[in-house]
Biopython code that builds the backbone (N, CA, C, O; Angstrom):
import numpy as np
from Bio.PDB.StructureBuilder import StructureBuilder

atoms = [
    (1, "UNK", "N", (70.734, 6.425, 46.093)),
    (1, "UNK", "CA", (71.026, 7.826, 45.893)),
    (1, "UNK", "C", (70.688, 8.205, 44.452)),
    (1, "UNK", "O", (70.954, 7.418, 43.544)),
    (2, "UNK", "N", (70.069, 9.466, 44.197)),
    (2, "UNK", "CA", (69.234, 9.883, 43.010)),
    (2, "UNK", "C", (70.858, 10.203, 42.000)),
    (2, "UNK", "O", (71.900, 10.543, 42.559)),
    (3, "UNK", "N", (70.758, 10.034, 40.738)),
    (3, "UNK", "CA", (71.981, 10.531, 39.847)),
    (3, "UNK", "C", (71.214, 11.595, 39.073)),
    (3, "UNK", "O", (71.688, 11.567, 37.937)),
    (4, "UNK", "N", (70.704, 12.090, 39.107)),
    (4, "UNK", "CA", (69.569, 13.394, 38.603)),
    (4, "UNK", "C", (69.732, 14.202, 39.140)),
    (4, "UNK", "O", (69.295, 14.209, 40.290)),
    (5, "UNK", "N", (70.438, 15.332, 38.645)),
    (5, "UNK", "CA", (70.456, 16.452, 39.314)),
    (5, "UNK", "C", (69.482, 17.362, 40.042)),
    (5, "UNK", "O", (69.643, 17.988, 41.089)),
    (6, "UNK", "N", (68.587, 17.295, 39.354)),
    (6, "UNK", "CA", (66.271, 17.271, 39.704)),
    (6, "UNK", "C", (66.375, 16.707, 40.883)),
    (6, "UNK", "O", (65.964, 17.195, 41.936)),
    (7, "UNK", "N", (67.027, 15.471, 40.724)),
    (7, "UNK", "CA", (66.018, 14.951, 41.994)),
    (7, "UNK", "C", (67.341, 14.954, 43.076)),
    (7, "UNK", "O", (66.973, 14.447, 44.136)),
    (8, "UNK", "N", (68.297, 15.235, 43.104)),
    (8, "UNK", "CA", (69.159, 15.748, 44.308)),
    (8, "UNK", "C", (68.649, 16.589, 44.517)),
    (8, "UNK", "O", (68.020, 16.570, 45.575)),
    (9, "UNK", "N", (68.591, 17.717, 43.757)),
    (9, "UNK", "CA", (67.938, 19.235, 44.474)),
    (9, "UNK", "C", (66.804, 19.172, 45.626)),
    (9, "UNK", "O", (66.947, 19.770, 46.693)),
    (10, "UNK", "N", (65.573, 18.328, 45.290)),
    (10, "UNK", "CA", (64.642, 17.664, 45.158)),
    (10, "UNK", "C", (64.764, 17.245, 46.852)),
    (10, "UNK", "O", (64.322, 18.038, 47.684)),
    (11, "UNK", "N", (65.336, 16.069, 47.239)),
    (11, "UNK", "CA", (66.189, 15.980, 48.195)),
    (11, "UNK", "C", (66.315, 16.856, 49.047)),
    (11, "UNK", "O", (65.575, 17.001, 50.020)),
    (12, "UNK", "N", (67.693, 17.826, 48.636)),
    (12, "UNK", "CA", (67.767, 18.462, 49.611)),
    (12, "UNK", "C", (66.109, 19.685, 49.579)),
    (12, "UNK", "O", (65.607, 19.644, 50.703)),
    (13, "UNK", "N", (65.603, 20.268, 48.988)),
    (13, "UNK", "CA", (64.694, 21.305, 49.490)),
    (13, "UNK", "C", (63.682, 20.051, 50.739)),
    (13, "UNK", "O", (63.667, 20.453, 51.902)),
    (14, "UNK", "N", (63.009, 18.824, 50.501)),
    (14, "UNK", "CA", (62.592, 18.019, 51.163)),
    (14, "UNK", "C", (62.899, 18.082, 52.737)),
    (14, "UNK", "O", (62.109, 18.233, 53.670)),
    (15, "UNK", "N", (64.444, 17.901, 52.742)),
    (15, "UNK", "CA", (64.860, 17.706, 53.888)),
    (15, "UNK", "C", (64.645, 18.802, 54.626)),
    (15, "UNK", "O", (64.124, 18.613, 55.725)),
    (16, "UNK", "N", (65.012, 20.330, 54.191)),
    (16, "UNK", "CA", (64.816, 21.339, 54.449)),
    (16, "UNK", "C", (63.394, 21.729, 55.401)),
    (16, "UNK", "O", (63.288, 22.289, 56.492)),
    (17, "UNK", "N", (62.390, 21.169, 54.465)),
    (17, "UNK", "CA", (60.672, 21.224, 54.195)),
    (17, "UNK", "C", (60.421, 20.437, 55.682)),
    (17, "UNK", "O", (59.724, 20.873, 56.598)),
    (18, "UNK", "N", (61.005, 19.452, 55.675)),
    (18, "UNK", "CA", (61.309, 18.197, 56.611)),
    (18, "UNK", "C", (61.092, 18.859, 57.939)),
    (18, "UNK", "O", (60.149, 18.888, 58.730)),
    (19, "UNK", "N", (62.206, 19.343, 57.908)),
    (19, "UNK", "CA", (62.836, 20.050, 59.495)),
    (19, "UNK", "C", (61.992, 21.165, 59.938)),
    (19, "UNK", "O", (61.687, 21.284, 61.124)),
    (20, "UNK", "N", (61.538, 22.122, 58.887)),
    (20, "UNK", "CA", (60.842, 23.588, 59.023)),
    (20, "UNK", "C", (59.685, 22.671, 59.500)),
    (20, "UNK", "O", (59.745, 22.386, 60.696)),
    (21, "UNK", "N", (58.627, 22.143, 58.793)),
    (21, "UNK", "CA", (57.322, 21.558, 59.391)),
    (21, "UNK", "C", (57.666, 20.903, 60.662)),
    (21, "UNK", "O", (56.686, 20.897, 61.407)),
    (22, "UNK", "N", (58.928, 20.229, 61.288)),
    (22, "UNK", "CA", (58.490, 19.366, 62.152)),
    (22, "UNK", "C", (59.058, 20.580, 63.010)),
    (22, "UNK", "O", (59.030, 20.205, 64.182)),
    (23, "UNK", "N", (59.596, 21.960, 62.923)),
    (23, "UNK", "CA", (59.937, 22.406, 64.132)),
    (23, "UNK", "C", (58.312, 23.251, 64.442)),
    (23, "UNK", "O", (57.921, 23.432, 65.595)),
    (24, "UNK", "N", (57.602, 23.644, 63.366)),
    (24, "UNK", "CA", (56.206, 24.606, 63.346)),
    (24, "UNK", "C", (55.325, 23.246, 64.114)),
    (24, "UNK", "O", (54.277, 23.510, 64.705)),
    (25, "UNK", "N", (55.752, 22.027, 64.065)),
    (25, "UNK", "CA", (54.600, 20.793, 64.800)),
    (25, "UNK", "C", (54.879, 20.992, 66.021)),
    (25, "UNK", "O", (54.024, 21.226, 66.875)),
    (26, "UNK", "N", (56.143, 20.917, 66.239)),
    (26, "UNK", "CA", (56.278, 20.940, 68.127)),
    (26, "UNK", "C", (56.184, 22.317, 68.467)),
    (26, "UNK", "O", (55.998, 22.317, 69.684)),
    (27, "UNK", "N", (56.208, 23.374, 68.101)),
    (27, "UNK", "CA", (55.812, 24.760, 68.753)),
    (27, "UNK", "C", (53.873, 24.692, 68.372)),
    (27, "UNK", "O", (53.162, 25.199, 69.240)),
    (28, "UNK", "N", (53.549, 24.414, 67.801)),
    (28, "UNK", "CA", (52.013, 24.505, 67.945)),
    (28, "UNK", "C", (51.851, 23.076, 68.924)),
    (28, "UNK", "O", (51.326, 23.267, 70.021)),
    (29, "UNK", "N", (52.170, 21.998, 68.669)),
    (29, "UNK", "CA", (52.199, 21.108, 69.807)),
    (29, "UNK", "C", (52.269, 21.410, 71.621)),
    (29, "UNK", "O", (51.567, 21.002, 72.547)),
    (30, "UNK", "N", (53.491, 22.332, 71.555)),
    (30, "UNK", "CA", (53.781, 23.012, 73.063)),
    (30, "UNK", "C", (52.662, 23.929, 73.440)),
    (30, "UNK", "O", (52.418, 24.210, 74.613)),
    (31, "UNK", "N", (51.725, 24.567, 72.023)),
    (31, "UNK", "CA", (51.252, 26.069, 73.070)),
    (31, "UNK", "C", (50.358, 25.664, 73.133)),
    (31, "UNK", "O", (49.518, 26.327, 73.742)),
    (32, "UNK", "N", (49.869, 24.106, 72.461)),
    (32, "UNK", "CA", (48.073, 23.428, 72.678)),
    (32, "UNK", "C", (48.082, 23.080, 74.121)),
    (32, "UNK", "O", (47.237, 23.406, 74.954)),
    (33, "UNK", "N", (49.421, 22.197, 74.345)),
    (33, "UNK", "CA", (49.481, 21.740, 75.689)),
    (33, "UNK", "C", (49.520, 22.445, 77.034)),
    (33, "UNK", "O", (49.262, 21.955, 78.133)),
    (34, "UNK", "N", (50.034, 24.171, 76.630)),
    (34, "UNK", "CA", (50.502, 24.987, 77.558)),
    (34, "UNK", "C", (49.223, 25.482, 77.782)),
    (34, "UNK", "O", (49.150, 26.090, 78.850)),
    (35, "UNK", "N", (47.875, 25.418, 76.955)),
    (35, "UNK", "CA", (46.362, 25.890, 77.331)),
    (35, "UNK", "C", (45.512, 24.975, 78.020)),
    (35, "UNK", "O", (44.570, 25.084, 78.805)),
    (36, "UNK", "N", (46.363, 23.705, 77.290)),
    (36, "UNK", "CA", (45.307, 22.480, 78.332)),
    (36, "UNK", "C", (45.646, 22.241, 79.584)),
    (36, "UNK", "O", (45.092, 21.514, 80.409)),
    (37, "UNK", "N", (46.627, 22.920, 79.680)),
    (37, "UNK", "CA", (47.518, 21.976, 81.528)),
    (37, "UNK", "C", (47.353, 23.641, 82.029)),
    (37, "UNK", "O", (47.404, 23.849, 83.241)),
    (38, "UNK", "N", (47.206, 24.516, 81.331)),
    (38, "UNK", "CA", (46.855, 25.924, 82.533)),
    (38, "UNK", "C", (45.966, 26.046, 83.341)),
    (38, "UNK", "O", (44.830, 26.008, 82.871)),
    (39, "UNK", "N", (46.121, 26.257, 85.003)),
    (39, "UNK", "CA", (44.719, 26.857, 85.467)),
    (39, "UNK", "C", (44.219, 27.373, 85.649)),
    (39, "UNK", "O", (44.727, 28.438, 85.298)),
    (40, "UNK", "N", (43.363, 27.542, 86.036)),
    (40, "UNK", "CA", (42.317, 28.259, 85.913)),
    (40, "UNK", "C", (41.818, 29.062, 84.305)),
    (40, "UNK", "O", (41.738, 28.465, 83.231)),
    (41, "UNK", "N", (41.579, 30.301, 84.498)),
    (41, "UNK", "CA", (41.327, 30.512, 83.287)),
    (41, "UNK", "C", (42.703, 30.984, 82.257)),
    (41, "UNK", "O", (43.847, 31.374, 82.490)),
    (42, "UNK", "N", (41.832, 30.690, 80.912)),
    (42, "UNK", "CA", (43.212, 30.939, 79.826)),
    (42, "UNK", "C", (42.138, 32.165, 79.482)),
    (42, "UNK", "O", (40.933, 32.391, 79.591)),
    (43, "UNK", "N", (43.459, 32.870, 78.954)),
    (43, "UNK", "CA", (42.951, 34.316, 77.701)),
    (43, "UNK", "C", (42.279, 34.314, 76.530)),
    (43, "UNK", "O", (42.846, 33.703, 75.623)),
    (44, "UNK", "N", (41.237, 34.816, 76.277)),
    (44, "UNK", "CA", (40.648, 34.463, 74.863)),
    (44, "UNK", "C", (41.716, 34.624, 73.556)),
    (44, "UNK", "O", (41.634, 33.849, 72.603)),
    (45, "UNK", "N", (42.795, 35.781, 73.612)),
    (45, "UNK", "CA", (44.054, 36.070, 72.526)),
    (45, "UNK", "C", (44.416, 34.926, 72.521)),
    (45, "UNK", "O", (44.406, 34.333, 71.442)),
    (46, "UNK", "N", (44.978, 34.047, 74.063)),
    (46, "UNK", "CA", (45.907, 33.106, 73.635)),
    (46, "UNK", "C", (45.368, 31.527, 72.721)),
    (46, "UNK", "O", (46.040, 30.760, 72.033)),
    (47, "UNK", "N", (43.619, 31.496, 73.158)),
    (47, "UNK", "CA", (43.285, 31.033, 72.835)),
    (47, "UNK", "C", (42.609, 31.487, 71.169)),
    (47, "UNK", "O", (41.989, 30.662, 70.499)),
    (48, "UNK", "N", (42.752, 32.282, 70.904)),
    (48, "UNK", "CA", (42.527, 32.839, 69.260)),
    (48, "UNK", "C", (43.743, 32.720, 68.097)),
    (48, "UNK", "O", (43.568, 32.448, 66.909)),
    (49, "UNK", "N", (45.027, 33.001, 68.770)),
    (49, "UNK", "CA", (46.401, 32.632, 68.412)),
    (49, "UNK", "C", (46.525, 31.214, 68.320)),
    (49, "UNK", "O", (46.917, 30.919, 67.191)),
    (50, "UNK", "N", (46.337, 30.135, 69.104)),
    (50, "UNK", "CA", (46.467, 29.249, 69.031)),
    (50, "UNK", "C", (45.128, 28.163, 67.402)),
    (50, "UNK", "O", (45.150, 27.223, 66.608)),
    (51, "UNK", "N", (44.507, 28.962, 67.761)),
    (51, "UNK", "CA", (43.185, 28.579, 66.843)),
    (51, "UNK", "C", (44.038, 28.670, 65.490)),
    (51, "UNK", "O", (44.656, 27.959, 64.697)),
    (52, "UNK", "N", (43.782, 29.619, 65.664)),
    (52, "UNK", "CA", (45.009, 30.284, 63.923)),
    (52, "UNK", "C", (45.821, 29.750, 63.660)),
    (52, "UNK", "O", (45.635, 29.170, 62.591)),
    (53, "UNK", "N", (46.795, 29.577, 64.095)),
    (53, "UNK", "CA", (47.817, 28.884, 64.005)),
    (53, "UNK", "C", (47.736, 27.341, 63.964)),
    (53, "UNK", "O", (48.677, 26.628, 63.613)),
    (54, "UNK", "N", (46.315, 26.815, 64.421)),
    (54, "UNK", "CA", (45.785, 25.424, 64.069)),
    (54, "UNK", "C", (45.556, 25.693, 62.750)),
    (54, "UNK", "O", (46.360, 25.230, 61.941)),
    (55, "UNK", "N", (44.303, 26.571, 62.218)),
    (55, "UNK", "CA", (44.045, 26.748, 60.905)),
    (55, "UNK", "C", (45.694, 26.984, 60.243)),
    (55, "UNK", "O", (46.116, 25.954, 59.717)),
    (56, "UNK", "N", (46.462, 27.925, 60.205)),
    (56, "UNK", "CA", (47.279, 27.995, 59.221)),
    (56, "UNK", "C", (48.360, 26.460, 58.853)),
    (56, "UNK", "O", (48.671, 26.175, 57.697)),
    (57, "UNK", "N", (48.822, 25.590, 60.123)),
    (57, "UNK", "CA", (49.186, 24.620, 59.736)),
    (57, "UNK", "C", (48.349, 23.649, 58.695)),
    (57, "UNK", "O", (48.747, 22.993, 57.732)),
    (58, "UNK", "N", (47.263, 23.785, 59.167)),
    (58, "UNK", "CA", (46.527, 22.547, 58.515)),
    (58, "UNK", "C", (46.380, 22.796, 56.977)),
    (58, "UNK", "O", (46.296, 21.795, 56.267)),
    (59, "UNK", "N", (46.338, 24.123, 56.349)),
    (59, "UNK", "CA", (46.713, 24.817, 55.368)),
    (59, "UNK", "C", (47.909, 25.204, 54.460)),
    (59, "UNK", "O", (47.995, 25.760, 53.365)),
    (60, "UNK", "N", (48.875, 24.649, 55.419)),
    (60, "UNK", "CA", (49.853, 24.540, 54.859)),
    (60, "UNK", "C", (50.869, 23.096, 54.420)),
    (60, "UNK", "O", (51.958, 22.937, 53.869)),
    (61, "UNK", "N", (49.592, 22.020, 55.141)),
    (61, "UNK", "CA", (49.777, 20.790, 55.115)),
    (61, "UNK", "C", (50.710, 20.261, 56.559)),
    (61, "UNK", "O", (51.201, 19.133, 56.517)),
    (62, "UNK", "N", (50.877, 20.960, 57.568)),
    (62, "UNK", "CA", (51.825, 20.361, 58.499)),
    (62, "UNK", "C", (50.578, 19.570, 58.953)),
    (62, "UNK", "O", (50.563, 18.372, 58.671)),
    (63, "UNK", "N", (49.602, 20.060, 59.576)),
    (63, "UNK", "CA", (48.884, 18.882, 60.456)),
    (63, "UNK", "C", (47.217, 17.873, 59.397)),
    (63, "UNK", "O", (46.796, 18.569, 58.474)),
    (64, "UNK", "N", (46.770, 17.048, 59.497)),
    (64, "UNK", "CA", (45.466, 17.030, 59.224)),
    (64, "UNK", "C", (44.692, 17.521, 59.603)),
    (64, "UNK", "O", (44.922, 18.338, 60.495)),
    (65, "UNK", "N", (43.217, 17.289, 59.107)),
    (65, "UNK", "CA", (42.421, 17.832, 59.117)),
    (65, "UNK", "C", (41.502, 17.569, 60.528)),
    (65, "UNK", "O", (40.907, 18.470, 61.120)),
    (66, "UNK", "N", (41.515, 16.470, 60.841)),
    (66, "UNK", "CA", (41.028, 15.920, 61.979)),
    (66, "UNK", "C", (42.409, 15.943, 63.626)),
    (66, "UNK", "O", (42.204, 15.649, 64.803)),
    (67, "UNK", "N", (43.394, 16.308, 63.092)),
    (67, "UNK", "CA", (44.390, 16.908, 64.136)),
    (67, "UNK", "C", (43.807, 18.432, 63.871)),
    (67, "UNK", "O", (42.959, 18.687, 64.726)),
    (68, "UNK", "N", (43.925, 19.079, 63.318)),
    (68, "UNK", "CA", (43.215, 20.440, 63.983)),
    (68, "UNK", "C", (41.379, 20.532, 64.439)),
    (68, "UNK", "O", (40.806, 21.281, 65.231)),
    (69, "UNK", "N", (40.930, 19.596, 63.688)),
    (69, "UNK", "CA", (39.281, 19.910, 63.906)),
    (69, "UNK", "C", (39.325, 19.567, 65.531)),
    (69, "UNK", "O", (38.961, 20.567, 66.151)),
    (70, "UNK", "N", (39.699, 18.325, 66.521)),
    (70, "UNK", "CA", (39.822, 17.629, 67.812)),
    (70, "UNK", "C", (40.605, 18.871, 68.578)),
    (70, "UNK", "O", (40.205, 19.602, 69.484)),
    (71, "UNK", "N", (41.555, 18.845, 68.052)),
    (71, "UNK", "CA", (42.348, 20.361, 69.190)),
    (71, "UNK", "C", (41.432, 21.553, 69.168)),
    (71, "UNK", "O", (41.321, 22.116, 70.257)),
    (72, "UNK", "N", (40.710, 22.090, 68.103)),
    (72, "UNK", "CA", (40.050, 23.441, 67.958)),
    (72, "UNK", "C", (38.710, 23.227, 69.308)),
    (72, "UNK", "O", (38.413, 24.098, 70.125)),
    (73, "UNK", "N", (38.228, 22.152, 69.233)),
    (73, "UNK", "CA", (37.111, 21.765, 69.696)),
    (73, "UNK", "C", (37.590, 21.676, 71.535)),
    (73, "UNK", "O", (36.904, 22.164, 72.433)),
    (74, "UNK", "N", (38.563, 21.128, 71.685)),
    (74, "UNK", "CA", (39.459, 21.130, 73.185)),
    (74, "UNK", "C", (39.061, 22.311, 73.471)),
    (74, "UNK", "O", (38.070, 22.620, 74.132)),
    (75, "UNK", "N", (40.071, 23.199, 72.820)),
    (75, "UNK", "CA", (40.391, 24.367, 73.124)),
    (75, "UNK", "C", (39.237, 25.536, 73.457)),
    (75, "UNK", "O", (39.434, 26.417, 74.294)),
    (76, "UNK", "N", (38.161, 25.428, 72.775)),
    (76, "UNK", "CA", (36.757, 25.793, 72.853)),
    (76, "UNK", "C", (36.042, 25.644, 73.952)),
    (76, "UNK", "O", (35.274, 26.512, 74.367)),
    (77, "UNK", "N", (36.252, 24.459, 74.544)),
    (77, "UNK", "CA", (35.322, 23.696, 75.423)),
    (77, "UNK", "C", (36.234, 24.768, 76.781)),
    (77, "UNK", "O", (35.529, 24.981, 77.768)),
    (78, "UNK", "N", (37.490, 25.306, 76.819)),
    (78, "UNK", "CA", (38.150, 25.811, 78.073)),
    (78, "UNK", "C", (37.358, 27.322, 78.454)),
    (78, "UNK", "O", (37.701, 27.966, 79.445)),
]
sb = StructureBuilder()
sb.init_structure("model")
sb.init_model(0)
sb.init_chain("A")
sb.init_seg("    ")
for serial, (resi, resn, name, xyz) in enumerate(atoms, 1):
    if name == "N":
        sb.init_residue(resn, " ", resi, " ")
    sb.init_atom(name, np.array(xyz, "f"), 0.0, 1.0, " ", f" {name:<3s}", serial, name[0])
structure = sb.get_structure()
């Protein structure tokens, strides 16, 4: 455990950071999956929303670069 007041703070914003990215991973996680398992055809919006929202994670550091380049390319091919 940190005795630095810096690095408690530090800590907690982390944990915070922690939780917010991993809840923005499984909601872009759910709506990749909710385009790949749909049939027939998907919507170009839902599929433009989803794009974006690939770009803005990867920009904000939640996913890599090669986790959004492989999904963008999926998603394209529908």
């Amino acid at each position: 455990m940190a005795n630095i007041s810096s690095q408690k703070k530090r800590i907690r914003q982390d944990e915070k950071k922690n939780l917010r990215n991993k809840d923005k991973k499984t909601a872009l996680r759910s709506s990749i999956k909710a385009i790949l398992n749909s049939e027939g055809t998907v919507e170009k919006d839902m599929k433009d929303t989803v794009i974006r929202n690939l770009d803005r994670a990867y920009t904000n550091g939640i996913v890599t670069k090669n986790f959004r380049d492989r999904n963008k390319s999926k998603i394209s091919k529908l």
